[in-house]
PAVO-556202 format. One line per 10 residues: number of its first residue (from 1); their letters; for each residue x, y, z of C-alpha. Coordinates in steps of 0.05 Angstrom, whole numbers, plus 5000, padded with zeros to 4 digits. Layout:
// PAVO-556202
NUM = a = X/Y/Z  ...
END
This chain:
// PAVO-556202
1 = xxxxxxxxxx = 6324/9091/9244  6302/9078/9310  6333/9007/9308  6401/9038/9281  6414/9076/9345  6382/9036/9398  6430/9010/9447  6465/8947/9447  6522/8906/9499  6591/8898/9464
11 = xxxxxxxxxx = 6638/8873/9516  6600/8895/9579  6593/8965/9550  6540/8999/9519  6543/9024/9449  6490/9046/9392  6493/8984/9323  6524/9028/9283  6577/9041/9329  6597/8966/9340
21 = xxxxxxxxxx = 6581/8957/9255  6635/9018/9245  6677/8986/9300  6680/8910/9269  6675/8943/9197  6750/8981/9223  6775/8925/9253  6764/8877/9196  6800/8928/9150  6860/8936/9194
31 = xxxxxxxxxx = 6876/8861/9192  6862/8865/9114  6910/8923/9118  6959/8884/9160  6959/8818/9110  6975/8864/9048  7027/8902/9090  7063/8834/9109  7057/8809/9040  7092/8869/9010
41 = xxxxxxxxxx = 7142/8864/9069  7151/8790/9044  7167/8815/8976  7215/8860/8995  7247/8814/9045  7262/8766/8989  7291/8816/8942  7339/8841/8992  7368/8778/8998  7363/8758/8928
51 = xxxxxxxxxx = 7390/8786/8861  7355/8740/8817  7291/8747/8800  7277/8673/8800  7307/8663/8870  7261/8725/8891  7206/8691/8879  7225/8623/8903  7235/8665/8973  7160/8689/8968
61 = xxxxxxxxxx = 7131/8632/8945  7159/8597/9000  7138/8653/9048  7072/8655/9024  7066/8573/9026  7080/8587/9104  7034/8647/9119  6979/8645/9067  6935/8599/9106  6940/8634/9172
71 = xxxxxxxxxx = 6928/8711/9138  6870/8683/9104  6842/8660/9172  6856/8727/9209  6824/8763/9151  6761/8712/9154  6759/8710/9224  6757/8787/9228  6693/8787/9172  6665/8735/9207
81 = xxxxxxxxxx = 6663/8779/9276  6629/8838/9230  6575/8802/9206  6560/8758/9267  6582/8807/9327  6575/8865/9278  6517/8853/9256  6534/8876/9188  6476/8835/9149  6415/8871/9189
91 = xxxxxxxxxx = 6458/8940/9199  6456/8935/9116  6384/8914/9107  6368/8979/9153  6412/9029/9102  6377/9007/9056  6310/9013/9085  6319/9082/9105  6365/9098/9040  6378/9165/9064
101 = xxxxxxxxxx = 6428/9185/9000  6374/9182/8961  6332/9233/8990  6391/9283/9011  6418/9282/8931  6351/9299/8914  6354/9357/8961  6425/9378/8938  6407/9366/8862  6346/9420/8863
111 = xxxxxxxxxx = 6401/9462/8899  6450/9456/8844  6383/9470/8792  6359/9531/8828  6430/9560/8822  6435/9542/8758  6380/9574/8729  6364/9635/8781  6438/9661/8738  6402/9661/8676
121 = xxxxxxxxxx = 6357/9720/8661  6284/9702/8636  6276/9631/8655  6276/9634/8736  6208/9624/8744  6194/9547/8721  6255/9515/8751  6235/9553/8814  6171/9507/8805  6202/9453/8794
131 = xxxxxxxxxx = 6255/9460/8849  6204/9476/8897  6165/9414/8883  6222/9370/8885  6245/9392/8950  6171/9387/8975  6171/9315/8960  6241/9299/8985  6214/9325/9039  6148/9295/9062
141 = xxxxxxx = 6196/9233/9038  6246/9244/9099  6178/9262/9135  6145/9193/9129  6214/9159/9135  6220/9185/9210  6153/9157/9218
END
């Protein structure tokens, strides 16, 4: 955890690694974002223009023929600066080191469990046991995580 949030220089500034993962991870879906948005815009183009269907998609195809290429580069370009600058690879391998879902489902499952069963008359005592112990080893889980 302690490697998550140290500090690292991004562009003379100092930010935390999963600040600059979130920050190339936004980034590379904005241009993603932006090649579907001038795709659609292409479409749409083309069928203003057009009333044939066929002609329509001459028009795109020919649009696409133009732009594809370049998109395609902004979009890989844009990955390419999340997993290098990003460092998305190592940010991931952390996650799942510390797999912290995991151990906070386990904690709100026992929740949902002990609700469950303190509404039904006669039968609060085991699940109590149960929930107890399950919490007690999500927690010394967390515990040794933070070690």
């Amino acid at each position: 955890m302690q490697k998550l949030s140290a500090s690292v220089v991004n562009n003379g500034k100092k930010t935390t690694l999963i600040e600059l993962y979130t920050e190339k991870q936004t980034r590379y879906t904005q241009v993603v974002a932006e090649k579907t948005k001038a795709f659609r815009q292409a479409r749409e183009d083309a069928q203003q223009v057009y009333t044939n269907p066929k002609d329509v998609r001459v028009a795109y195809e020919k649009w696409v023929e133009e732009h594809a290429r370049t998109y395609r580069n902004y979009v890989q370009a844009a990955y390419m600066d999340w997993v290098v600058t990003g460092k998305k690879e190592e940010v991931e391998f952390y996650f799942a080191v510390v797999d912290q879902d995991t151990a906070m489902a386990r904690v709100e499952q026992s929740k949902v469990i002990l609700r469950y069963f303190s509404l039904l008359p006669g039968r609060l005592i085991y699940p109590r046991k149960i929930c107890g112990q399950l919490l007690s080893r999500t927690l010394t889980a967390l515990v040794s995580i933070r070690r």
